[in-house]
C-alpha positions as CSV (number, residue, x, y, z in Angstrom):
1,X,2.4,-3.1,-1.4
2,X,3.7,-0.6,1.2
3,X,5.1,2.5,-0.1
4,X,8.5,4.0,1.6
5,X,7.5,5.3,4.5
6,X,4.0,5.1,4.0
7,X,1.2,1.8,5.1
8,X,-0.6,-0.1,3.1
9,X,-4.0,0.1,2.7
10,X,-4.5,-2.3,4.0
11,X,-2.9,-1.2,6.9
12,X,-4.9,1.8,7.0
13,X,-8.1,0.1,6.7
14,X,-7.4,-2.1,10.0
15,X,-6.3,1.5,11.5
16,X,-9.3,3.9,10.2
17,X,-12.1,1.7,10.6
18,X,-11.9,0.8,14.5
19,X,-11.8,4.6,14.8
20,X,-14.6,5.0,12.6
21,X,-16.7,2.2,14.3
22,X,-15.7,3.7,18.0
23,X,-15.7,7.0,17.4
24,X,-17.8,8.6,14.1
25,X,-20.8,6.0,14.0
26,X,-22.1,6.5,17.4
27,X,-22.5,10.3,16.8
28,X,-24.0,9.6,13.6
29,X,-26.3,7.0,15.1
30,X,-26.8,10.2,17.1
31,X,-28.4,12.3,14.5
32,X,-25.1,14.4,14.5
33,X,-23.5,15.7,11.3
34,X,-19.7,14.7,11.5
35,X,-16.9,16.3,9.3
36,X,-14.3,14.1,8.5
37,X,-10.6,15.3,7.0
38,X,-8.1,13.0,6.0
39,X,-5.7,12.0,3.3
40,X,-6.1,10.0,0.4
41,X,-5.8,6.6,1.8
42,X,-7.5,7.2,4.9
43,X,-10.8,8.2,2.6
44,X,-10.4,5.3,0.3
45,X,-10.3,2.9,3.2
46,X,-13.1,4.4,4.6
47,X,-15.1,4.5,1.3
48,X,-14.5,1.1,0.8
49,X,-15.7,0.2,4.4
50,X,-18.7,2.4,3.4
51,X,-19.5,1.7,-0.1
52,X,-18.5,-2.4,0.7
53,X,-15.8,-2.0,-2.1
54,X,-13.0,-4.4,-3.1
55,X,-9.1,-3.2,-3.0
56,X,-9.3,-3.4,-6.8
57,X,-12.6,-1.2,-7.1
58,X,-11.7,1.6,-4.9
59,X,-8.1,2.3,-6.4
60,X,-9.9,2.8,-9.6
61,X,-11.7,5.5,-7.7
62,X,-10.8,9.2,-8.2
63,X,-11.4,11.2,-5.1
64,X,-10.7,14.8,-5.9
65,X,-8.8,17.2,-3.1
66,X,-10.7,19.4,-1.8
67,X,-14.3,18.7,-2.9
68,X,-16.7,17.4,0.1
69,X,-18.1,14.0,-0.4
70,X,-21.9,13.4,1.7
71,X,-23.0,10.6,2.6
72,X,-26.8,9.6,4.1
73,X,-27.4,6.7,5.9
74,X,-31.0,5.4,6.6
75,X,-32.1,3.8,9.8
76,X,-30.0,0.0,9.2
77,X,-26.9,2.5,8.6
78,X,-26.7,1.3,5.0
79,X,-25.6,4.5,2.8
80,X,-29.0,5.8,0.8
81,X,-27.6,8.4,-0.5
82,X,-23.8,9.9,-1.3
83,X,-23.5,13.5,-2.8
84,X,-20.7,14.6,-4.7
């Protein structure tokens, strides 16, 4: 469902993950510490990409403004470890 105005998720998936795969991984493949700001959609599609969560899974998900969520990846890029 699209909201007035608004995108899917959908929508924002097919959006923020190509940016996320072109963009963010590289420099984190880097060893570089990335900061990423967004709003609420935008982090739940990119949770989902980095969790490997269903549509129906991450709406369920409460993700609170303004606290930081980490996440550590090991050397295959698989998440080892999310704080927060």
């Amino acid at each position: 469902m699209v909201p007035p105005g608004g995108e899917s998720l959908k929508d924002t998936y097919n959006r923020v993950i190509p940016y996320f795969e072109s963009q963010i991984r590289p420099l984190l493949k880097q060893g570089e510490n990335v900061l990423i700001v967004a709003h609420g959609n935008s982090l739940r599609a990119l949770i989902m990409y980095l969790e490997h969560l269903s549509p129906e899974e991450i709406l369920e998900r409460e993700i609170a403004t303004g606290f930081p969520l980490t996440y550590v990846f090991d050397e295959k890029f698989h998440v080892s470890r999310k704080v927060g």
